[in-house]
N, C-alpha and C positions, 0 to 999 in steps of 0.2 A: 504494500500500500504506500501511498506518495503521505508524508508528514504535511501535519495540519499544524499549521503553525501562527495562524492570525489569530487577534482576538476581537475582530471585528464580530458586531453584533450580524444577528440573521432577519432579514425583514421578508423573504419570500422562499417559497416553495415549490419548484418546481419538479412533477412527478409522471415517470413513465408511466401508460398506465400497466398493458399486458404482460405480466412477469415480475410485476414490482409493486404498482396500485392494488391488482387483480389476481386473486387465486387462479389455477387451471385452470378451474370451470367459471374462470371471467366473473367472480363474485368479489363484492366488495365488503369484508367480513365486518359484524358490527364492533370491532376494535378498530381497523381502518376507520370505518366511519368518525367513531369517535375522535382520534387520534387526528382527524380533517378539523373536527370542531375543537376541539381545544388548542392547534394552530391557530384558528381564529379569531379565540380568545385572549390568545397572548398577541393578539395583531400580527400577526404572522400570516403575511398573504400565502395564497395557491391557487395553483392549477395545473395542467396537464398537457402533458403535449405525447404524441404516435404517432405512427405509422397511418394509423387510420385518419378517417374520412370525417369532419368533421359529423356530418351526418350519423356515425357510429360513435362519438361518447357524448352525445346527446342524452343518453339515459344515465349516465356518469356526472355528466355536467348538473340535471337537475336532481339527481340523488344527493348529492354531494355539496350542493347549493353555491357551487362555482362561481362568483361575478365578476372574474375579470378575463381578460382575452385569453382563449387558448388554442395552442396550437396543429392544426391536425397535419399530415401526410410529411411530419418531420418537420415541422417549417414552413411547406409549400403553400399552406392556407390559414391565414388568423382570422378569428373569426370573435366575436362577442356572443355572450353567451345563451342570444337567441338565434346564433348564427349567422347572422349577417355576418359577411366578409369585410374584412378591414385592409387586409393585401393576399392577393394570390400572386405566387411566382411560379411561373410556368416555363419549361422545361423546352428548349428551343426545339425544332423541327430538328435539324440533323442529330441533336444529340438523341431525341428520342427515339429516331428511326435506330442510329445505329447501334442504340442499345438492347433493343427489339432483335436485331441480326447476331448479336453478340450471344445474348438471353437462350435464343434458337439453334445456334453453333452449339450451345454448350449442353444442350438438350434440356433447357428448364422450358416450363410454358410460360408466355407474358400474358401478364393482365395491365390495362389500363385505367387509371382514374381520369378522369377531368376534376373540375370544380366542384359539378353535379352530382355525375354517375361513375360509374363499375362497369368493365366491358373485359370479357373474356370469352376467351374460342370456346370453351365447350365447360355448360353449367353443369355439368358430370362430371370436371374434373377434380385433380387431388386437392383436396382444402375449399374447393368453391361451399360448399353446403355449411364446413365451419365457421367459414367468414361472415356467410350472409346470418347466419346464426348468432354472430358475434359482432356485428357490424347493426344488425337488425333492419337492413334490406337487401332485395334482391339484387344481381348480378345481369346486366343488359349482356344479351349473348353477339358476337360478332368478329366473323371469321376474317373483316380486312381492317384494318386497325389508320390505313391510311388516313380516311378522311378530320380521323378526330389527334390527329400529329399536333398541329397548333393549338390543341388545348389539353394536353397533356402536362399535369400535375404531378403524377406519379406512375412507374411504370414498376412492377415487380415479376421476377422472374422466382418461380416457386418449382420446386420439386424436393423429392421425399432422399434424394441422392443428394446429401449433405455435403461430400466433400465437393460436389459439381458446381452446386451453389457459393462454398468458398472458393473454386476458382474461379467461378465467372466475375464476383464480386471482385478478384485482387484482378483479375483480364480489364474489368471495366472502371476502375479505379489509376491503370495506367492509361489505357487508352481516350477515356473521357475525360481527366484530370484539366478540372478547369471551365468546363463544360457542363459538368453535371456531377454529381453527389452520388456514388453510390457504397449502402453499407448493407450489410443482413440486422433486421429487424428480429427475423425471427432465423434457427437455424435452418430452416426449406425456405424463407422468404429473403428476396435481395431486394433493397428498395432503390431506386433511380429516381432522384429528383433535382433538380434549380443547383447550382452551385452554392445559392446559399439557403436553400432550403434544408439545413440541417441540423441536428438538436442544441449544436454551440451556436448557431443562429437564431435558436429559437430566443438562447440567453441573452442574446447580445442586441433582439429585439424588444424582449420585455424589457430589459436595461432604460435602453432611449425610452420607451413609450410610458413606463414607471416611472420610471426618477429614478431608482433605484441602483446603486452602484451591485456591480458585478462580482463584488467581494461580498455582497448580503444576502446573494441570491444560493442555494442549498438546491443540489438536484441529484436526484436516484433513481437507477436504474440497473438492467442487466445484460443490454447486450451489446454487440461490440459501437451499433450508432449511436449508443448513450455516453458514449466514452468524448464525444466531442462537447457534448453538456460539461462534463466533469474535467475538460478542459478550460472553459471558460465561466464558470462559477467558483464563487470564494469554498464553499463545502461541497463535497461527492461523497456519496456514500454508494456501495453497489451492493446488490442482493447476496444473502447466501447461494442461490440457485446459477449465480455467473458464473462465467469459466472465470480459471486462476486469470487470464489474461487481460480480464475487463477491472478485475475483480485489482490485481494491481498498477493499474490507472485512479481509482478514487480514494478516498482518507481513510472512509470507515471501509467498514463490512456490515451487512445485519443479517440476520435469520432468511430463510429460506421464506419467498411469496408464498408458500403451504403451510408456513410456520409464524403467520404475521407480521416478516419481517418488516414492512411498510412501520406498521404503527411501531415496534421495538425501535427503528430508527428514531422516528418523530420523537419517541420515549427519552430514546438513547443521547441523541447527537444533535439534532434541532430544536424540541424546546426552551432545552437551558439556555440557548444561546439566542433569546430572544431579548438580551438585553445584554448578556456578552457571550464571548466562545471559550470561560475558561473552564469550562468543561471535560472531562475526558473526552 
């Protein structure tokens, strides 16, 4: 783990949700919950940012009673927290085409977002039924992905062949370098988006749009796109459930998302430091 060594107080909260907010089964255990509100007792803002579609933590956002901007598809879309759009960044024509070429060389399937909607070749495929199950809508089916290039938010390249997925990820990370963002979200899912559409982007927009210095800001997560968060925030803490590799990129560690580490953190390592960090 990287030593924490400010004693800069903590004014904000920013939390991955899938793997770190959210158990497996995408629940938000009533210690989370709690552990949201007594954050915002001690005025300790939050909110959330993913992979997903602003559309999908919409049931997160009014559980949770979320009011300030958060951010979905990494970055790619800020929205307020009746979803109105505050900025989308959209992912140029060539980079998305030839991230689609690259996705397909390497035998993952692509799925596209817009702003809107979800479009993927075949609603039979691996993971489609989980998403829209976990996203809480459907997937638009379509097998030529040209027309919808210029509004392309996010492109993900999924399959169940993990290590495919981390090559395509480090292929598309030399070759698009600059051009477009891409990390694994999840270990079958690779996500492509905006060059600056990404989760230390997300920081460094709440920062300006806050007031809020970058040193106050606390963010948790567990996979390797969260590692650019724990870049540019004063506090990182990563899941027990991260690999060692993510896992020594941030300060803390907490318990495992099946083991509450979410709220153990809050417990742990963010509330005390809602007025200083000399905390363990």
């Amino acid at each position: 783990m990287k030593p924490y060594l400010t004693s800069t107080k903590i004014s904000f909260m920013l939390a991955d949700v899938d793997g770190a907010l959210v158990t497996n089964d995408k629940v938000v255990t009533p210690r989370a919950r709690a552990a949201v509100a007594a954050l915002r007792a001690t005025h300790i803002g939050f909110t959330i940012t993913s992979g997903r579609p602003p559309r999908g933590m919409k049931m997160l956002i009014d559980d949770l009673k979320i009011d300030t901007i958060v951010a979905g598809f990494n970055g790619g879309v800020f929205v307020k927290p009746d979803l109105t759009v505050i900025q989308s960044r959209f992912i140029s024509r060539a980079a998305a085409a030839r991230a689609l070429e690259v996705i397909d060389q390497h035998k993952l399937v692509g799925w596209l977002y817009t702003d809107t909607d979800w479009f993927v070749p075949d609603p039979n495929g691996a993971h489609v039924a989980r998403e829209a199950w976990t996203v809480k809508f459907e997937a638009k089916v379509s097998s030529d992905f040209s027309p919808l290039l210029d509004r392309a938010v996010k492109i993900v390249g999924v399959s169940d062949d993990l290590q495919a997925v981390a090559d395509c990820e480090a292929a598309l990370q030399s070759e698009l370098h600059g051009q477009a963002s891409a990390a694994r979200s999840q270990p079958y899912y690779l996500d492509v988006t905006h060059p600056e559409a990404n989760k230390g982007g997300v920081v460094e927009f709440l920062s300006r749009y806050l007031k809020i210095a970058p040193a106050e800001i606390a963010t948790i997560g567990d996979m390797p796109n969260d590692v650019r968060m724990f870049e540019k925030s004063g506090l990182s803490i990563a899941m027990g459930n991260a690999s060692a590799e993510v896992q020594a990129q941030a300060n803390f560690v907490t318990l495992s998302n099946q083991e509450d580490g979410f709220a153990y953190a809050m417990d742990k390592f963010v509330l005390p430091r809602a007025t200083s960090a000399s905390a363990p």
